[in-house]
TINU-638796 format. One record per residue: residue in one letter; y, z, x of N, C-alpha, C in turn. Coordinates in steps of 0.2 Angstrom, whole numbers, plus 2048, in hexadecimal, padded with zeros to 3 digits. Example, Ala and Ser with C-alpha at 12.3 -4.5 7.8 and 13.67 -1.06 7.14 Angstrom:
A7E48278427EA82783E7F0827842
S7F58238407FB824844800827840
END
This chain:
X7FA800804800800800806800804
X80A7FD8028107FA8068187FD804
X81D8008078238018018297FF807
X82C7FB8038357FA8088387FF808
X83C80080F83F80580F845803811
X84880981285280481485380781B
X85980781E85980582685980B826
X85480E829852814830857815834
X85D81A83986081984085981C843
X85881984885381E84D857820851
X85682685485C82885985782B85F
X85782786685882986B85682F86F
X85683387085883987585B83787C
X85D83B88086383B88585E83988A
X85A83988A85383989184F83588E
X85182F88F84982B88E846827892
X84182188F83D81D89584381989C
X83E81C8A38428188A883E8148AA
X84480F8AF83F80A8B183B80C8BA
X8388088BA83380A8C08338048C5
X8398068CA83B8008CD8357FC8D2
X82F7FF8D082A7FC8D58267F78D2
X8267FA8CD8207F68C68237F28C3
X8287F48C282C7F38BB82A7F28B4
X8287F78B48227FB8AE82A8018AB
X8297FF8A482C8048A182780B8A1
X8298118A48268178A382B81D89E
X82582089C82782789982882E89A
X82D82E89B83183589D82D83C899
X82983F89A82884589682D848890
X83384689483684B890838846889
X83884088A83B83B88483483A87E
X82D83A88282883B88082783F87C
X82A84687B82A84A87582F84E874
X83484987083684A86D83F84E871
X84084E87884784F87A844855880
X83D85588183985C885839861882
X83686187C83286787A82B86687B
X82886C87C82086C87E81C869876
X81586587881286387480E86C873
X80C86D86C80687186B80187086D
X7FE86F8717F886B8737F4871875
X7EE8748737E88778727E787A879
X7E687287D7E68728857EA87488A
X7F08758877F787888B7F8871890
X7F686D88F7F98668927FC86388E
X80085E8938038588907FF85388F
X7FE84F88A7FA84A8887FC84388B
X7F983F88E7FB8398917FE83588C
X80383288E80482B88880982788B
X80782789380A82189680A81A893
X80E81788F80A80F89181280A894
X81280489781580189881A7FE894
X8208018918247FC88D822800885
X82180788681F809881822810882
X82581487E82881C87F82981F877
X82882487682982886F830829870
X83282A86A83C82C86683A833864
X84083586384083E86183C83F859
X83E84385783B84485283F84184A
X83D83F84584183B84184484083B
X84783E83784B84183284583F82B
X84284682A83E84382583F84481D
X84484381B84A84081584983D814
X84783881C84783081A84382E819
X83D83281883582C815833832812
X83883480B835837805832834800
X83482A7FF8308287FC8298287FD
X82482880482082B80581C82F801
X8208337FE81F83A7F981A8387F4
X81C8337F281A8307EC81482E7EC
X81082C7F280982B7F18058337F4
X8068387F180483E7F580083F7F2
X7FF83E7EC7F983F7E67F48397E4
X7ED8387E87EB8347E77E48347E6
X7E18317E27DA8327DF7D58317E7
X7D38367EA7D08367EE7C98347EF
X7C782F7F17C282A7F07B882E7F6
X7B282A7F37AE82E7F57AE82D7FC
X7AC8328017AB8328087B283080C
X7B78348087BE83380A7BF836812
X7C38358177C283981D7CA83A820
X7CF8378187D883781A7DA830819
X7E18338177E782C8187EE82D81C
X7EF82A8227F682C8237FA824822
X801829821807825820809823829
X80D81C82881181C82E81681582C
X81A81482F82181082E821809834
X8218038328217FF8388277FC839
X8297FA83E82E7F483C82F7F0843
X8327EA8458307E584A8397E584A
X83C7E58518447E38528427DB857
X8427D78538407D08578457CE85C
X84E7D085B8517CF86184E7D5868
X84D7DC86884B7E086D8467E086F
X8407DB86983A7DC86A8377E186A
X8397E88678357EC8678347ED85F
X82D7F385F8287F385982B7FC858
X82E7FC85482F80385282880884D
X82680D84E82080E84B82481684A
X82281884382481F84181D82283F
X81A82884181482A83F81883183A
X81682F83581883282F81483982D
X80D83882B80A83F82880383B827
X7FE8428267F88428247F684381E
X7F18428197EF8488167E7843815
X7E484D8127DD84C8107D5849816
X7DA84F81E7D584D8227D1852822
X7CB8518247C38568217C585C828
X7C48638227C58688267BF869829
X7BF86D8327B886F8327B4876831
X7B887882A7B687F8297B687C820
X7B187D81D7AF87C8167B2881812
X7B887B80D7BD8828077C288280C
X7C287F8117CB8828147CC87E816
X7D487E8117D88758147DD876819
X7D987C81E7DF87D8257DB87E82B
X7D587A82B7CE87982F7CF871832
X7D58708387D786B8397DC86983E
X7DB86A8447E186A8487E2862848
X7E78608477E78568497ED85484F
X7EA84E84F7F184C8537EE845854
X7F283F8567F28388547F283485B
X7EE83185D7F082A8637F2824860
X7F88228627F981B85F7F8814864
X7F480F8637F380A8677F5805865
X7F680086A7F77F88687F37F386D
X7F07F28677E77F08687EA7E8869
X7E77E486F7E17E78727E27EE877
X7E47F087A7E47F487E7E27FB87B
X7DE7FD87F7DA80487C7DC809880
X7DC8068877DD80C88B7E481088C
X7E880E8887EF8108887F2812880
X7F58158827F881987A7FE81D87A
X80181E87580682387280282886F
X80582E87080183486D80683A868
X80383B86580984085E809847862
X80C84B85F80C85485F80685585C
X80285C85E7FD85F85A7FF860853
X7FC86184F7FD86784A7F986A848
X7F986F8487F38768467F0877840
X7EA87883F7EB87D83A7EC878832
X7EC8718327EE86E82D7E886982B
X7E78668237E48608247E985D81F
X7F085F81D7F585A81C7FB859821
X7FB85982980085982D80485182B
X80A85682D81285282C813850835
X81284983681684783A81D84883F
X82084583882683F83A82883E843
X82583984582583A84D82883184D
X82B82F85282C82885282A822858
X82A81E85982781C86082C815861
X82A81286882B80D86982780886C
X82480286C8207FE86C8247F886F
X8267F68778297EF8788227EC878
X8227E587481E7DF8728227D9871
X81F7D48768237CB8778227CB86F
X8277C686B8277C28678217BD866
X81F7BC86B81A7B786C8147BA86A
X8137BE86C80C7C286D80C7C9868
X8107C88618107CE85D80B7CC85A
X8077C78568047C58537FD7C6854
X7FB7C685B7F67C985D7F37CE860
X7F97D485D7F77DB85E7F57E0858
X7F57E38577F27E88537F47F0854
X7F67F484E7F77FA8507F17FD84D
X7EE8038527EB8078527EC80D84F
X7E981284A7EC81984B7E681D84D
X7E48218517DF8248517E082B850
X7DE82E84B7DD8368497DB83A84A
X7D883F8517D58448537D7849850
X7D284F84F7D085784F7D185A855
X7D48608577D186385E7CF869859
X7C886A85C7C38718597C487585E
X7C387A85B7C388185F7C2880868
X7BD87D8697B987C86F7BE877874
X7C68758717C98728777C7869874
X7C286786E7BF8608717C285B86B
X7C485686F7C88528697C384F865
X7C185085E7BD84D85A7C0846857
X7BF83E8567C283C8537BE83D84C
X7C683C8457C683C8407C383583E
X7C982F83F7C782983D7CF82583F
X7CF81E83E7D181B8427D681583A
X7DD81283E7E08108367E380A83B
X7E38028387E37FD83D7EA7FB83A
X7EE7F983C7F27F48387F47EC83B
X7F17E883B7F37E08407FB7DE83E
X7FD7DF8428047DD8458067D5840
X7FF7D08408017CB83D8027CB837
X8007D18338047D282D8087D482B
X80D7D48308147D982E8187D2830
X81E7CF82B8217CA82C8287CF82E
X8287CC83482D7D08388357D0834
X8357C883383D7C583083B7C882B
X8387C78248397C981E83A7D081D
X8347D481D8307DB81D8357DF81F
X8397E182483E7E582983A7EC829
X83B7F28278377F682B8317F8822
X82C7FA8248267FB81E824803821
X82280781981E80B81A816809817
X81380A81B80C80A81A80980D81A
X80380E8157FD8148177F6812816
X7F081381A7EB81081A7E681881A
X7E18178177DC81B8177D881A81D
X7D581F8217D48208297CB81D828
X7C981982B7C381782D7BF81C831
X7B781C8317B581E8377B681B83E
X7B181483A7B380E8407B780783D
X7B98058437BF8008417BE7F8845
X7BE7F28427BB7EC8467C07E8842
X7C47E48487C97DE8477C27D7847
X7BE7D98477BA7D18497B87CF842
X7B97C88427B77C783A7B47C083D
X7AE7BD8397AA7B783B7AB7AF838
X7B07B08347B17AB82F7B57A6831
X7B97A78377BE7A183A7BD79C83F
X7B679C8417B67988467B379C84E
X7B07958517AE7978587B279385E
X7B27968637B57918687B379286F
X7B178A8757AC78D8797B078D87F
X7B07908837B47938877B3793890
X7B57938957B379389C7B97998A0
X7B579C8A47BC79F8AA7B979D8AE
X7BD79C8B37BB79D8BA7C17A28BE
X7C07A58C37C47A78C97C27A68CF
X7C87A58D27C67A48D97CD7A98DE
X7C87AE8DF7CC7B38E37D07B28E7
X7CE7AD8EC7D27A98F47D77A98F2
X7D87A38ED7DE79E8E97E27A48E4
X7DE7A98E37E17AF8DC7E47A88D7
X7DF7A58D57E079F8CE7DB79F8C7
X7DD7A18C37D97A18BD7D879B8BA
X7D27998BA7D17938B67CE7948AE
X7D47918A87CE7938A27CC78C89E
X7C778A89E7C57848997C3785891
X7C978288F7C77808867C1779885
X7BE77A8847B97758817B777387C
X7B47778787B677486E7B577986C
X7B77778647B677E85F7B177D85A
X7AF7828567A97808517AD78484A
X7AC77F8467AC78283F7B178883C
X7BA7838417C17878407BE788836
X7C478E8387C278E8307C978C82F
X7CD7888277D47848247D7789824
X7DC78A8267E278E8257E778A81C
X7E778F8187EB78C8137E878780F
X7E17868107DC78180A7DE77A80C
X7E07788127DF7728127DB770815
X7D87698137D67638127D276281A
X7D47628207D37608267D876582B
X7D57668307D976A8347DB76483B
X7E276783D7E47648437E6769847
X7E276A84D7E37708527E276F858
X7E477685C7E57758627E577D866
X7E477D86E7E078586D7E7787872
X7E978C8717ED78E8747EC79787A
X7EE7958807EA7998847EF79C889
X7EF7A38887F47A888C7F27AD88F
X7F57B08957F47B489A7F67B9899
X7F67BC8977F97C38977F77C789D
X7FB7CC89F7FC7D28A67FD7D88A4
X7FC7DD8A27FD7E68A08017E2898
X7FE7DD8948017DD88E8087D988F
X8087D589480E7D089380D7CB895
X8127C689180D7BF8908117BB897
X80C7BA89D80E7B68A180F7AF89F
X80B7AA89E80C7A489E8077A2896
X80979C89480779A88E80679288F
X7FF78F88D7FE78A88F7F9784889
X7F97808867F677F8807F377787F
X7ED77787D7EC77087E7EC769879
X7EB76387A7EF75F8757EB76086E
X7EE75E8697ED7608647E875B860
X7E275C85E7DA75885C7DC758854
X7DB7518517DE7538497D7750846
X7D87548407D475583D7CC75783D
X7CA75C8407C575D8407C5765842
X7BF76883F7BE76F83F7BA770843
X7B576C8467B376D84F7B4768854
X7BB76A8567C076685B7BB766862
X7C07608667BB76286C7C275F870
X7C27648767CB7648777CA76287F
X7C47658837C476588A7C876388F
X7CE76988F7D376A8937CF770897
X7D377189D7D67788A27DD7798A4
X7DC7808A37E47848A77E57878AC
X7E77878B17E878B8B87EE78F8B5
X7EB7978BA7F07998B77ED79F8BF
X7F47A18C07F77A68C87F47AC8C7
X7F07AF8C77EF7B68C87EC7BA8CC
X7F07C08D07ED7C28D57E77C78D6
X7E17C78DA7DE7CC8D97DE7D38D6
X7E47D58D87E87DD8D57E97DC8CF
X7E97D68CC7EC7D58C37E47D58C1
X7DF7D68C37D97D38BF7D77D98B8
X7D87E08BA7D77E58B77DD7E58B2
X7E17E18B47E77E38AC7E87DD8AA
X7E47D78AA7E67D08A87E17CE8A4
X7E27CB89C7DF7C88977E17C0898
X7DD7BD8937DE7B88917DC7B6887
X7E37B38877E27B587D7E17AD87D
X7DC7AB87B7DA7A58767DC7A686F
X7E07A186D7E27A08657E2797865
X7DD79685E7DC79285B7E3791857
X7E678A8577EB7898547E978384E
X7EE7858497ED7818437F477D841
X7F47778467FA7728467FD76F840
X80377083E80676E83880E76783B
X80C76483981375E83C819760839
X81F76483A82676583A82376C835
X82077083681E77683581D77D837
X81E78483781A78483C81278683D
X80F78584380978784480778D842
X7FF78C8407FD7938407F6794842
X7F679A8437F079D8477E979C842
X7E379A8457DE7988407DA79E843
X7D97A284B7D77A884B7D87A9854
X7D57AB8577D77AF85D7D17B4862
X7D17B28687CE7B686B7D07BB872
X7CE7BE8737D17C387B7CD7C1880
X7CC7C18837C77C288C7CA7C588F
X7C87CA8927CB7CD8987C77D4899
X7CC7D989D7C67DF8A07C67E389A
X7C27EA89B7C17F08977C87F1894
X7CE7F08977D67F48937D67EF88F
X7D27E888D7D47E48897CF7E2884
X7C97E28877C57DE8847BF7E2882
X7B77DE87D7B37E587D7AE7DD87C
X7A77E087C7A17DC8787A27D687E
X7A17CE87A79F7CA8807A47C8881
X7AA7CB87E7B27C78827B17C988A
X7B17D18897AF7D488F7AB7D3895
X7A47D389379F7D08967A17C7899
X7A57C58977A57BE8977AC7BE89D
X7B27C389F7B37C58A47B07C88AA
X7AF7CD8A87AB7D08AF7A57C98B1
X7A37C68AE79E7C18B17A27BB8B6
X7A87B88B37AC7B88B57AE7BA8BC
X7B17C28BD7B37C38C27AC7C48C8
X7A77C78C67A17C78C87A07C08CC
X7A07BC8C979E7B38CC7A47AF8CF
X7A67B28D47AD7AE8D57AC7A58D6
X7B27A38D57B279B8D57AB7998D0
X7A979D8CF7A37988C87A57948C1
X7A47938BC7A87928B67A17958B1
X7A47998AE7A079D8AB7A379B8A3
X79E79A89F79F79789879C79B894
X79F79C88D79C7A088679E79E880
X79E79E87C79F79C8757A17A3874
X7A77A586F7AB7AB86D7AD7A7865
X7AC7AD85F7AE7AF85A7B47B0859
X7B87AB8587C17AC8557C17B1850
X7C87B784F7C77BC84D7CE7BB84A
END
């Protein structure tokens, strides 16, 4: 469920992300991280990682302003329910950054039977594909309807909003110090039209488990090679099998478009000619592309299947990832490390558009 809401000020704190003249990686300052340098409640007496690149949390928000929220507080709670939270999205396409407000919880499973205060929670937020890296909310104790209002910052290229996803994931800390997950709330970024929508609250009922893969769009076969000496990526498109029609039409005219990404930024974009009419294209192109051995552990590769329209614009018919552990999982993955494993080889696989 969806509701418009009207302009939010975020406001800042005096201390926030600096830059890091060596990397030039956006880092997070502890103290902007929560909330102006107050201590997180955290069970462990630590501070919780949530370094990511080009990503920092905003102080704490006015919550006045997501009382319309309020209005879904009563809700017929459905069988084997395990919670829903609220959160607020919005996309600034000139700054390119992704604003995320983590709003509240309610109806997460206590672990004391009859007591709805069997429940320490607290929130990782990710932007998937990347798993290894996150933003992380305040504890709160003692609750299974905790109130957030915390806000964050997420910089994402324009180019590459479409093929991200927000993650929420909802742990427990139990007596015992151990983070239990609750369950997990997806939101794909392709969904949110940036220009129209402006900022949404949203709320999703919490999964145990959560899968972006769906089987119905299409295959496409695929090559890497590396060669360590050169630090030169090579990726070959070869054809596609059974695109599925974007829009119900009649014949598809497509073309596959193949990008580099580095720690989640889009180095170079490369794409090849356009095969008309036909849902298993056969394109057999290559793209070289600069990468050095030190970029291997933070460099993907996004295959997307494009659905060409003449004086239109294009649109995504589905999409793939390849790259390390921070990116990839199943045989994206597998189909990298073999890859780096077999230097100068050309290593090939058929990958599920998603």
């Amino acid at each position: 469920m969806i509701h418009r809401m009207k302009q939010i000020p975020f406001t800042v704190p005096t201390q926030g992300p600096v830059q890091n003249s060596r990397r030039g990686d956006v880092r997070l300052q502890e103290e902007a991280a929560f909330g102006g340098g107050s201590e997180p409640t955290s069970p462990t007496g630590k501070r919780p990682s949530v370094e990511i690149p080009g990503a920092y949390a905003l102080g704490s928000i006015d919550p006045s302003l997501y009382k319309i929220a309020d209005e879904d507080d009563d809700y017929d709670v459905p069988r084997d329910h395990i919670g829903r939270i609220w959160f607020a999205v919005e996309y600034e396409r000139e700054t390119e950054k992704l604003l995320v407000t983590l709003i509240k919880a309610k109806n997460l499973p206590s672990r004391v039977l009859g007591n709805d205060n069997g429940c320490d929670p607290f929130v990782r937020l990710y932007l998937m594909p990347d798993e290894r890296r996150y933003l992380q909310s305040k504890f709160r104790k003692k609750t299974c309807n905790p109130k957030f209002e915390e806000s964050y910052v997420f910089q994402v290229n324009s180019r590459t909003i479409d093929d991200r996803v927000l993650r929420l994931t909802v742990y427990d800390v139990d007596r015992h110090k151990r983070h239990n997950v609750i369950g997990h709330a997806l939101y794909p970024l392709r969904d949110h039209d940036c220009l129209l929508e402006g900022r949404l609250v949203v709320w999703r009922d919490l999964e145990k488990e959560v899968s972006e893969t769906t089987s119905d769009r299409g295959e496409i076969l695929v090559s890497l090679s590396y060669n360590n000496h050169l630090e030169r990526l090579t990726v070959s498109v070869f054809e596609g099998k059974t695109f599925k029609r974007v829009d119900g039409v009649t014949t598809v005219d497509s073309y596959a478009k193949v990008s580099l990404m580095i720690q989640n930024k889009m180095v170079k974009s490369k794409k090849t000619e356009v095969v008309k009419k036909s849902t298993s294209p056969t394109y057999n192109e290559s793209f070289t592309f600069k990468l050095p051995v030190t970029s291997l552990d933070t460099a993907s590769i996004t295959l997307t299947a494009m659905q060409y329209y003449s004086g239109h614009k294009d649109k995504a018919i589905g999409r793939v990832v390849l790259g390390s552990f921070m990116f990839a999982r199943g045989k994206e993955l597998d189909h990298w490390n073999e890859m780096v494993a077999n230097q100068k080889e050309q290593v090939s696989h058929w990958h599920v558009l998603s």
